[in-house]
N, CA, C and O atoms as a Maestro MAE file, in Angstrom:
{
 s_m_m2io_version
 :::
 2.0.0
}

f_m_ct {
 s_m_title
 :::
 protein
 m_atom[268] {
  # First column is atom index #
  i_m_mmod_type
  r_m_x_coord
  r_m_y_coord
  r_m_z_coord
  i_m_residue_number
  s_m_chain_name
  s_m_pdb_residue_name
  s_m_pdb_atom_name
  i_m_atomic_number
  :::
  1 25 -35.461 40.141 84.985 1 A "UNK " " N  " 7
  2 3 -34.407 41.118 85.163 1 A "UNK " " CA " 6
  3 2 -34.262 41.895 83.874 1 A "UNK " " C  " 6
  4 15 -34.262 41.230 82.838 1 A "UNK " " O  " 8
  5 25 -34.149 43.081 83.798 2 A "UNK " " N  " 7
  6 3 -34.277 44.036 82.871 2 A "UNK " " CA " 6
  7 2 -33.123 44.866 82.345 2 A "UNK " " C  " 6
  8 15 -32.902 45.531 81.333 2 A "UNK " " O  " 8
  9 25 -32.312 44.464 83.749 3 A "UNK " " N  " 7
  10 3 -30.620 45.078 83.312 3 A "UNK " " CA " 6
  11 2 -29.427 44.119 82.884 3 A "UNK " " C  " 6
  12 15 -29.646 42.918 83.042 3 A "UNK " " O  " 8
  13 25 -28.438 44.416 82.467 4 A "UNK " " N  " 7
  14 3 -27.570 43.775 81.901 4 A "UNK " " CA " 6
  15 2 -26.402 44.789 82.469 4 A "UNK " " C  " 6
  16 15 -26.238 45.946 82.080 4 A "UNK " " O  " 8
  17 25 -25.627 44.108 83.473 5 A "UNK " " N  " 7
  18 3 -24.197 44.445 83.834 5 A "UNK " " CA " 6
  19 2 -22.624 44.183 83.126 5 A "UNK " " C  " 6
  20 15 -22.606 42.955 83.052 5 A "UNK " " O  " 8
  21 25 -21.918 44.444 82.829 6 A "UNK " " N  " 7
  22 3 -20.775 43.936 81.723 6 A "UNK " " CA " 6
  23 2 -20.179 44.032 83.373 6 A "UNK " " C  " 6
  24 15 -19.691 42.902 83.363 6 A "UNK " " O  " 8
  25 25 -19.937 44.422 84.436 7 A "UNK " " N  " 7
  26 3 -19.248 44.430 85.145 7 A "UNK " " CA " 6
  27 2 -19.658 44.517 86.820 7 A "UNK " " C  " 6
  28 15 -19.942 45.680 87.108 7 A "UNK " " O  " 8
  29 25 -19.715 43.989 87.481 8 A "UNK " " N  " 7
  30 3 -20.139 43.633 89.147 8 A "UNK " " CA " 6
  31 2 -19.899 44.954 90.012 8 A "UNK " " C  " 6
  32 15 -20.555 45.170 91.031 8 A "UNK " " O  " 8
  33 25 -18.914 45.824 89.538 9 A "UNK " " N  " 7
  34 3 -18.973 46.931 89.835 9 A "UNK " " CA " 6
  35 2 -19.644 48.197 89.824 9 A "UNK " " C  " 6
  36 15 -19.626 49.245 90.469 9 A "UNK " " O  " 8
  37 25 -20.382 47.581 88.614 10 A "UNK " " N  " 7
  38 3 -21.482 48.450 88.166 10 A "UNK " " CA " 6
  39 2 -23.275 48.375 88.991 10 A "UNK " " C  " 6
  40 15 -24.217 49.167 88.948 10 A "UNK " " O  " 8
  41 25 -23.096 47.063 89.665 11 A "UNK " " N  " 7
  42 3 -24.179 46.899 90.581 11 A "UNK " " CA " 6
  43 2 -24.380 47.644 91.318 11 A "UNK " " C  " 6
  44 15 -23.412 48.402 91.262 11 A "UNK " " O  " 8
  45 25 -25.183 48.057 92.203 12 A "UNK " " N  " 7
  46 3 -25.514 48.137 93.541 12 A "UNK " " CA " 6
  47 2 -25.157 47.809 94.501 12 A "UNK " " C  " 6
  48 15 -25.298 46.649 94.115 12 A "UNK " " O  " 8
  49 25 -24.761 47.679 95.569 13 A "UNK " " N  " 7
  50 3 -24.341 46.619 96.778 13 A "UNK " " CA " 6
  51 2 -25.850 45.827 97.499 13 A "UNK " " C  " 6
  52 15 -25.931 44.711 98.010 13 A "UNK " " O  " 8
  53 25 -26.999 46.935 97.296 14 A "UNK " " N  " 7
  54 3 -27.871 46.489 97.977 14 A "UNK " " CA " 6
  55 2 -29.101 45.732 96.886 14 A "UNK " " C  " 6
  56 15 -30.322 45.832 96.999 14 A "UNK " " O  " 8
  57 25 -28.520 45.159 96.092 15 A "UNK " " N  " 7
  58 3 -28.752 44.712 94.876 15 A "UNK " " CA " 6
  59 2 -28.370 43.270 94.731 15 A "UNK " " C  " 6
  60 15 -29.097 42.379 94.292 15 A "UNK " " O  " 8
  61 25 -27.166 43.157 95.147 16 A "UNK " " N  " 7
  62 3 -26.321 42.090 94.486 16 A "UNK " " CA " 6
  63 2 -26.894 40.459 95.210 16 A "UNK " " C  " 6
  64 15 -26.690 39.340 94.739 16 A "UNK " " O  " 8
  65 25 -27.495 40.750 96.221 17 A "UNK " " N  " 7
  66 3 -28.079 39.921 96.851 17 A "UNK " " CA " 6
  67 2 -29.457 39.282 96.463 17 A "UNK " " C  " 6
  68 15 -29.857 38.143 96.703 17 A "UNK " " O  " 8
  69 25 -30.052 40.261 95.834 18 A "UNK " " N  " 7
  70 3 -30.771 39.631 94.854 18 A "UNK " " CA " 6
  71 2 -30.909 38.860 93.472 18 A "UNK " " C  " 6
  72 15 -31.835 38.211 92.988 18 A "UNK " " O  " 8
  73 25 -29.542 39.203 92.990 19 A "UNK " " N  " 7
  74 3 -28.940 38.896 91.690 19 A "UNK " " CA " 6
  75 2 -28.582 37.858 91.700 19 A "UNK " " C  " 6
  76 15 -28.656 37.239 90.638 19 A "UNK " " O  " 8
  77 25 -27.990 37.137 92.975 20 A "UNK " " N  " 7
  78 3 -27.077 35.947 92.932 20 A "UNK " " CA " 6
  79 2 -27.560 34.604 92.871 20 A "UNK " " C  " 6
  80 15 -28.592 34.563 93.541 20 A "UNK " " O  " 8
  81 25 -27.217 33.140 92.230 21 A "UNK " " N  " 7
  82 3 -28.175 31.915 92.168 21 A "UNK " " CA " 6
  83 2 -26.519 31.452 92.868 21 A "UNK " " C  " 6
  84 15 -25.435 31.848 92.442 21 A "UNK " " O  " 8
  85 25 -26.692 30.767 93.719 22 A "UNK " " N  " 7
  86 3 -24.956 30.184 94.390 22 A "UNK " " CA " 6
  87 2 -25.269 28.671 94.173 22 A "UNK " " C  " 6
  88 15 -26.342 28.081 94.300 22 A "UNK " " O  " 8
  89 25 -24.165 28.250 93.848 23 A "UNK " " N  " 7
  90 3 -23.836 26.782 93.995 23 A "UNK " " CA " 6
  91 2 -23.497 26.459 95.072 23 A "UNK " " C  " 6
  92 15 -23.309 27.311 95.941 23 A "UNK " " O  " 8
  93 25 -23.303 24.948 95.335 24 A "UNK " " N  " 7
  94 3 -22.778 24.434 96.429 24 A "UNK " " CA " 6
  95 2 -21.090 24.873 96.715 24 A "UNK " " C  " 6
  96 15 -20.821 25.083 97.897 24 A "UNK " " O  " 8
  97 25 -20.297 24.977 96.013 25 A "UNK " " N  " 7
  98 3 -19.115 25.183 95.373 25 A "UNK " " CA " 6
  99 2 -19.209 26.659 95.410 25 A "UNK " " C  " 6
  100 15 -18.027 26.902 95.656 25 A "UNK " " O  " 8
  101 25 -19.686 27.619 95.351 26 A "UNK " " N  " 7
  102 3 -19.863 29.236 95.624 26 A "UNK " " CA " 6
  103 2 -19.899 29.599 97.184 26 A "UNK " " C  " 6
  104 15 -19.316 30.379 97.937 26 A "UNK " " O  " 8
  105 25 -21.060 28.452 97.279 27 A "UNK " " N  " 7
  106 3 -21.123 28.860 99.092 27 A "UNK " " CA " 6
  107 2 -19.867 28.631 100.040 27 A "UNK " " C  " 6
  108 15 -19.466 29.278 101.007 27 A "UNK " " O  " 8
  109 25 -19.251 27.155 99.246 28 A "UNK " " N  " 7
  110 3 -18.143 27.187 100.181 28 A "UNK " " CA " 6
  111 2 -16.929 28.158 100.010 28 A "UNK " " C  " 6
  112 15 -15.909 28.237 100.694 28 A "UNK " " O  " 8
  113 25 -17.390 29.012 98.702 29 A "UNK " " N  " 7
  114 3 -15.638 30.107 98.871 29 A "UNK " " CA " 6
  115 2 -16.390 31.001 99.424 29 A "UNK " " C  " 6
  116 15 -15.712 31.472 100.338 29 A "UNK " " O  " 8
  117 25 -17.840 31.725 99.386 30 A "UNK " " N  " 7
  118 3 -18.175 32.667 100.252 30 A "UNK " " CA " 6
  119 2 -18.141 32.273 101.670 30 A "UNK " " C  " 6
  120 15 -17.875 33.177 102.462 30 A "UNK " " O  " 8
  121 25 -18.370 31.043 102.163 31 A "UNK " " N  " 7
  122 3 -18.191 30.726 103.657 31 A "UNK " " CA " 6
  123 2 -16.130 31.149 103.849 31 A "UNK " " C  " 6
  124 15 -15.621 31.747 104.797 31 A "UNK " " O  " 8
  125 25 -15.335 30.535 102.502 32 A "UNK " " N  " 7
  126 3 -14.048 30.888 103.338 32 A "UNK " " CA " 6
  127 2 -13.500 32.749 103.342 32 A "UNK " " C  " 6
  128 15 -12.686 33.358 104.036 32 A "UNK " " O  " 8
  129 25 -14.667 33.286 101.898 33 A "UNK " " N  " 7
  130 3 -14.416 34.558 102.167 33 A "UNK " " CA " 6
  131 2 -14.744 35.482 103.351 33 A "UNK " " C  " 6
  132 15 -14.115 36.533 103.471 33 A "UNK " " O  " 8
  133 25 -15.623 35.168 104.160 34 A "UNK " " N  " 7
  134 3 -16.165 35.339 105.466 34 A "UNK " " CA " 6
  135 2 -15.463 34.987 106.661 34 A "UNK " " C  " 6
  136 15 -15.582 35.582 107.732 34 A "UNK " " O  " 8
  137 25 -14.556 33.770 106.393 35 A "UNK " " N  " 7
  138 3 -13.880 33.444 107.719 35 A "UNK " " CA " 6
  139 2 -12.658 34.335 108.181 35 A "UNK " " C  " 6
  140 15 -12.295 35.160 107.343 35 A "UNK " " O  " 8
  141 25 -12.203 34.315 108.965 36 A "UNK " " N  " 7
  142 3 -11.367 35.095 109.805 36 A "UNK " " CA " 6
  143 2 -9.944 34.597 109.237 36 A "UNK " " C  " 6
  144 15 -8.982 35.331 109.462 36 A "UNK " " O  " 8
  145 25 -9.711 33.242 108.420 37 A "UNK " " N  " 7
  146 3 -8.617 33.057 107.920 37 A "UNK " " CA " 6
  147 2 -7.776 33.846 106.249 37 A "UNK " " C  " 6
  148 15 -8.408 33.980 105.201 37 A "UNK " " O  " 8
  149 25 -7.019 34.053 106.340 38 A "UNK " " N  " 7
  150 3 -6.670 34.795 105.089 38 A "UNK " " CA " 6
  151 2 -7.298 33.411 103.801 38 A "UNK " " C  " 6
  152 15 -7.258 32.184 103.896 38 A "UNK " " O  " 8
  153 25 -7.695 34.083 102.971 39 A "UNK " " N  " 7
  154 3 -8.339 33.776 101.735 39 A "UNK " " CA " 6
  155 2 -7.142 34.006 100.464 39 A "UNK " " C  " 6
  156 15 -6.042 34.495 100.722 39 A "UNK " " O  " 8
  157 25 -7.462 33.661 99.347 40 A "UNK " " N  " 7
  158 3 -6.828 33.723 98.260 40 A "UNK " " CA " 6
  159 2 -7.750 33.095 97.329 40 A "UNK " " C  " 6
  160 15 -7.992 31.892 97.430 40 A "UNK " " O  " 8
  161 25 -8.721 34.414 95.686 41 A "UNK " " N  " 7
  162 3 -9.250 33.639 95.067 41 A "UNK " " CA " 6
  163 2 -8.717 34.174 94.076 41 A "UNK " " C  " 6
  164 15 -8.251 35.307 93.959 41 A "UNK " " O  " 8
  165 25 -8.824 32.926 92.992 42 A "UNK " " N  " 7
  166 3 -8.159 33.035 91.902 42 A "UNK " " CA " 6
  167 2 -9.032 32.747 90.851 42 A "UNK " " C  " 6
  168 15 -10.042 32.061 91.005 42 A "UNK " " O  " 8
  169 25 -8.590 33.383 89.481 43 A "UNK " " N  " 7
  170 3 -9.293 32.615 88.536 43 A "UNK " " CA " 6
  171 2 -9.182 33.473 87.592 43 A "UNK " " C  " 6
  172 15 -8.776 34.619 87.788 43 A "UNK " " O  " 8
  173 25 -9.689 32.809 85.940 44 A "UNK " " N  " 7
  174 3 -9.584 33.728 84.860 44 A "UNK " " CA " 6
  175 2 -10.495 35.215 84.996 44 A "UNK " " C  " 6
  176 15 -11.329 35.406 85.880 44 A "UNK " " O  " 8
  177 25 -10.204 36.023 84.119 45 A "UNK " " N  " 7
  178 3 -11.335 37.117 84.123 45 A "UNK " " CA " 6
  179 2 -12.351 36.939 83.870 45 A "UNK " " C  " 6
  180 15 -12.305 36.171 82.910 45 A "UNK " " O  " 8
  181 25 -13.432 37.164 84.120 46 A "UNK " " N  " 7
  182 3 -15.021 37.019 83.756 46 A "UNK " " CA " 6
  183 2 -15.560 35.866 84.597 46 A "UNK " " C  " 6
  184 15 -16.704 35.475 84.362 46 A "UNK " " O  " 8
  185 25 -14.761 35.229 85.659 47 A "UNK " " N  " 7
  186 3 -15.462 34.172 86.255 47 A "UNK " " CA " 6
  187 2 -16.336 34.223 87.550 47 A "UNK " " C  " 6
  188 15 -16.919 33.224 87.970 47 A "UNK " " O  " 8
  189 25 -16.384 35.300 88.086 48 A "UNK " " N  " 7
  190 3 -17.408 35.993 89.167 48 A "UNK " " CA " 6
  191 2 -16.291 36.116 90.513 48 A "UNK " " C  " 6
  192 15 -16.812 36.167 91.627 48 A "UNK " " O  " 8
  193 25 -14.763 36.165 90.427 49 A "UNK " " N  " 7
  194 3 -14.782 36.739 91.824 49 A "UNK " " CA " 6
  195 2 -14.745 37.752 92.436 49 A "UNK " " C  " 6
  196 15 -14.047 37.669 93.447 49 A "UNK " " O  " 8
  197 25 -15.364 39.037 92.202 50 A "UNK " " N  " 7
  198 3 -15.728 39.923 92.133 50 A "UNK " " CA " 6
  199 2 -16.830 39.708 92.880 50 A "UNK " " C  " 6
  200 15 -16.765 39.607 94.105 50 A "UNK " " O  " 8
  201 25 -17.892 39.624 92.238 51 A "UNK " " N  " 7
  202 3 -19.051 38.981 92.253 51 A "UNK " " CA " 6
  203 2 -19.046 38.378 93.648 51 A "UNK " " C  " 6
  204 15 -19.401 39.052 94.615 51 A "UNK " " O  " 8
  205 25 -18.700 37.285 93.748 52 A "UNK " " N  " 7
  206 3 -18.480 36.296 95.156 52 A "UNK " " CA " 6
  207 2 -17.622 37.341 96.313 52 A "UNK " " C  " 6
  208 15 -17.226 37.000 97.427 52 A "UNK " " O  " 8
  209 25 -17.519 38.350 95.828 53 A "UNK " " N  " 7
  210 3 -16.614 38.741 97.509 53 A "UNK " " CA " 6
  211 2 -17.799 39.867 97.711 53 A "UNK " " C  " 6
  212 15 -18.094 40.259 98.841 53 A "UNK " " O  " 8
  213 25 -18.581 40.449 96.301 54 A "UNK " " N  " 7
  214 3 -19.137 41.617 96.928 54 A "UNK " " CA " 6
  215 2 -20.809 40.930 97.534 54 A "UNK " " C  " 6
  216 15 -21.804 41.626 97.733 54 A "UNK " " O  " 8
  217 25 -20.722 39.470 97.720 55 A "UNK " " N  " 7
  218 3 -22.130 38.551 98.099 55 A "UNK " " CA " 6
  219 2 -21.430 38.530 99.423 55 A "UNK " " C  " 6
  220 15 -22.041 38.889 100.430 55 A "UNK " " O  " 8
  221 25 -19.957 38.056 99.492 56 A "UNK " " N  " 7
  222 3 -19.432 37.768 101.008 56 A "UNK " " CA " 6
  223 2 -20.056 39.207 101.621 56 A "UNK " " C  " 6
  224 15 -20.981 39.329 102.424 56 A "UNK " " O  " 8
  225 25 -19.295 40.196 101.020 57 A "UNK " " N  " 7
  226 3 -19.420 40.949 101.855 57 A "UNK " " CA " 6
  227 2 -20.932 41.880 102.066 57 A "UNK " " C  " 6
  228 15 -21.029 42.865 102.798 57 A "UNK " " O  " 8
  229 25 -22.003 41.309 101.262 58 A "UNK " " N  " 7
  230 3 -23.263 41.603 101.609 58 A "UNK " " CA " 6
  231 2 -23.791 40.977 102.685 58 A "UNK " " C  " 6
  232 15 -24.756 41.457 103.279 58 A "UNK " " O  " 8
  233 25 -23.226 39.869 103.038 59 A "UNK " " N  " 7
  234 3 -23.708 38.835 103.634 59 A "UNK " " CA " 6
  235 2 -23.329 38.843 105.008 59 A "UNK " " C  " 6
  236 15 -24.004 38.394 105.935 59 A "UNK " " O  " 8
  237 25 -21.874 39.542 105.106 60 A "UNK " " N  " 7
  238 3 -21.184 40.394 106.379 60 A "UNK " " CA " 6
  239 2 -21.882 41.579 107.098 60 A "UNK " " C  " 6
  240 15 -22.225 41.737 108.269 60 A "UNK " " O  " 8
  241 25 -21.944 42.121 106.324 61 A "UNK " " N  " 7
  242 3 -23.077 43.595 106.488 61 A "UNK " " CA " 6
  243 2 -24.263 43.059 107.118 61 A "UNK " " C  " 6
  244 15 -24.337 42.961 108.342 61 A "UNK " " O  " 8
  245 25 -24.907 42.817 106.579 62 A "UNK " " N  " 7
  246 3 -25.997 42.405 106.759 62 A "UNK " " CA " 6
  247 2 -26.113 41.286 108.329 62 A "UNK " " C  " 6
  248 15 -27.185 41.072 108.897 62 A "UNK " " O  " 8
  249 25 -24.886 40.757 108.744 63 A "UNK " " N  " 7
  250 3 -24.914 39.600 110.031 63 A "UNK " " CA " 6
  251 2 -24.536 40.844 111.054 63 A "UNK " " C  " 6
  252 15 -24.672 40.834 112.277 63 A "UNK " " O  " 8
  253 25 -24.060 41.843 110.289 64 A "UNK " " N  " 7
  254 3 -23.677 43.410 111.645 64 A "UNK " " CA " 6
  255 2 -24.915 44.211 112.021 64 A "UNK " " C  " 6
  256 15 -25.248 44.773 113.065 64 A "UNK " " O  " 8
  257 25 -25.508 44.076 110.787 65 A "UNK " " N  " 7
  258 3 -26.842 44.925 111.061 65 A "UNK " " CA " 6
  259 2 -28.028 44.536 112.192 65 A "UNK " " C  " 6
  260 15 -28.767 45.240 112.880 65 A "UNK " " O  " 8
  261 25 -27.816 42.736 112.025 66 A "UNK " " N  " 7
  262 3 -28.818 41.849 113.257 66 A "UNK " " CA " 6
  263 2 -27.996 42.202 114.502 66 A "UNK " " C  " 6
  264 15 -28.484 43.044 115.256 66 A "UNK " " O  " 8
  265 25 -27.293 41.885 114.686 67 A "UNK " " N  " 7
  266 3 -25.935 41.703 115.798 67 A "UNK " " CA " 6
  267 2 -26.389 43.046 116.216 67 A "UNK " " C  " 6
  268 15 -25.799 43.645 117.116 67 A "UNK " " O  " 8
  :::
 }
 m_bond[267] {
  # First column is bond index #
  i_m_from
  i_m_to
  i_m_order
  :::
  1 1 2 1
  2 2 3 1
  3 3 4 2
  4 3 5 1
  5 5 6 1
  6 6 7 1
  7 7 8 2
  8 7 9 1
  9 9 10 1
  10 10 11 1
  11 11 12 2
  12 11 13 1
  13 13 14 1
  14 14 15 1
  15 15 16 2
  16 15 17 1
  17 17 18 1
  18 18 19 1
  19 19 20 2
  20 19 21 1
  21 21 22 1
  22 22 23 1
  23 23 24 2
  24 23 25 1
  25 25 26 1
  26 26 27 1
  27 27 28 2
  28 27 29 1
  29 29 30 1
  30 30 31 1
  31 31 32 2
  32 31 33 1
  33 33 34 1
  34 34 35 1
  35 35 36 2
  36 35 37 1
  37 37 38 1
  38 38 39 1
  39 39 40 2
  40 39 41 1
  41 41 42 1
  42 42 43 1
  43 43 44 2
  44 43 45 1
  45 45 46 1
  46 46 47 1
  47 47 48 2
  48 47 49 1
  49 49 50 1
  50 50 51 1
  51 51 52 2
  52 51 53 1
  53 53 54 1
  54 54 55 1
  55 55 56 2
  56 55 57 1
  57 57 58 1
  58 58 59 1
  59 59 60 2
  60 59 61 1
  61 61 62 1
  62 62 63 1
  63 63 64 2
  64 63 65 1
  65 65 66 1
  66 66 67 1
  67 67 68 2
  68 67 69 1
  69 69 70 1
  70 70 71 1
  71 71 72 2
  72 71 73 1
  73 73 74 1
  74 74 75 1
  75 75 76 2
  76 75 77 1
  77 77 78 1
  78 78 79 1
  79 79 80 2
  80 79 81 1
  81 81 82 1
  82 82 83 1
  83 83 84 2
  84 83 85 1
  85 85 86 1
  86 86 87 1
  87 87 88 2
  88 87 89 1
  89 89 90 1
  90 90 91 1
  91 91 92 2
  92 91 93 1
  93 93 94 1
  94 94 95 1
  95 95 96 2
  96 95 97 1
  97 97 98 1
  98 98 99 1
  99 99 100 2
  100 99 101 1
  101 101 102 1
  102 102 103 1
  103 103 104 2
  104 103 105 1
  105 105 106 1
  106 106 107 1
  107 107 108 2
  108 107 109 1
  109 109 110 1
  110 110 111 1
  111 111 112 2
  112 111 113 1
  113 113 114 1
  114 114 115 1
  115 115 116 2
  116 115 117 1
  117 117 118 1
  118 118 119 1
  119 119 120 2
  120 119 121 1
  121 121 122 1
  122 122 123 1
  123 123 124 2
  124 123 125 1
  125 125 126 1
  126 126 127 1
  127 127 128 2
  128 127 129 1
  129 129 130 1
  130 130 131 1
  131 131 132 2
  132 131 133 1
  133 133 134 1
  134 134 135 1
  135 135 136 2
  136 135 137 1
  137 137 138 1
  138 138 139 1
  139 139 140 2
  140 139 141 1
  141 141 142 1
  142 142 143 1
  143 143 144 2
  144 143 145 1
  145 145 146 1
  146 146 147 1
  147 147 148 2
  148 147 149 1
  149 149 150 1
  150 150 151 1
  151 151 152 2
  152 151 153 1
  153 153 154 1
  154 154 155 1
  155 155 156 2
  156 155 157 1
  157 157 158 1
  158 158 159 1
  159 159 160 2
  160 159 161 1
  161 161 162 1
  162 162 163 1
  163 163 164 2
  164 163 165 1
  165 165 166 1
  166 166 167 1
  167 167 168 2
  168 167 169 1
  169 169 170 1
  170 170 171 1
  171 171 172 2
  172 171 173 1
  173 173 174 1
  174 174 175 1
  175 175 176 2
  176 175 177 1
  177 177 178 1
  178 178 179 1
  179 179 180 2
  180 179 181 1
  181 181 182 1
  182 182 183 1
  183 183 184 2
  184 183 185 1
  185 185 186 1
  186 186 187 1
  187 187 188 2
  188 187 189 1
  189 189 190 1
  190 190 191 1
  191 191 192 2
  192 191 193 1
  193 193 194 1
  194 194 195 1
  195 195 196 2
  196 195 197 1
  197 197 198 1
  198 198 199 1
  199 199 200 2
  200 199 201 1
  201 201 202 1
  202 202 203 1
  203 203 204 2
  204 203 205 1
  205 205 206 1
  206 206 207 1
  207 207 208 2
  208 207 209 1
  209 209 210 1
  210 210 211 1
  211 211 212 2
  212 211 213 1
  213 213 214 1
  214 214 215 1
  215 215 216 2
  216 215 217 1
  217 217 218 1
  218 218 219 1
  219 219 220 2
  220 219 221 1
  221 221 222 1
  222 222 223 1
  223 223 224 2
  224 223 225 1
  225 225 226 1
  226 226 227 1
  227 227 228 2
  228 227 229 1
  229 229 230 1
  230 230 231 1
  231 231 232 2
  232 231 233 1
  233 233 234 1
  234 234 235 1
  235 235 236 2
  236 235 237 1
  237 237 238 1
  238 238 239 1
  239 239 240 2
  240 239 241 1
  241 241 242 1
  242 242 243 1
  243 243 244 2
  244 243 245 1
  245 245 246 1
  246 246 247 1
  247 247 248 2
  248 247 249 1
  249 249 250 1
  250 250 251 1
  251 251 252 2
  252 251 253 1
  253 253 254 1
  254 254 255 1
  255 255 256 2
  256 255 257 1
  257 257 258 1
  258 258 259 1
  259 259 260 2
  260 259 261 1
  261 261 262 1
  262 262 263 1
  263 263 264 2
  264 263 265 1
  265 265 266 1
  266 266 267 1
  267 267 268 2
  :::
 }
}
């Protein structure tokens, strides 16, 4: 990888999916960011939830596009 982001906003959307290494512990807040139940993530600045909602929501897109 050749770029360096200071900020998740600065990605791509059709990008970010390539960027991402998920934990076990990632997958399960992107599985609850995906569910139909209201969500709430929290955390200091710089800790990726940003990051983790714009993977949810690649990951959304992308289940509309098969569908």
């Amino acid at each position: 990888m050749s770029n360096f982001y200071l900020r998740t906003e600065s990605i791509k959307p059709e990008d970010i999916l390539d960027l991402c290494v998920l934990s076990k512990q990632d997958e399960q807040i992107i599985k609850a960011l995906r569910s139909s139940e209201p969500c709430i993530l929290e955390g200091s600045r710089g800790t990726g939830k940003s990051f983790l909602m714009q993977v949810a929501q690649q990951q959304i897109d992308a289940n509309d596009k098969i569908a």
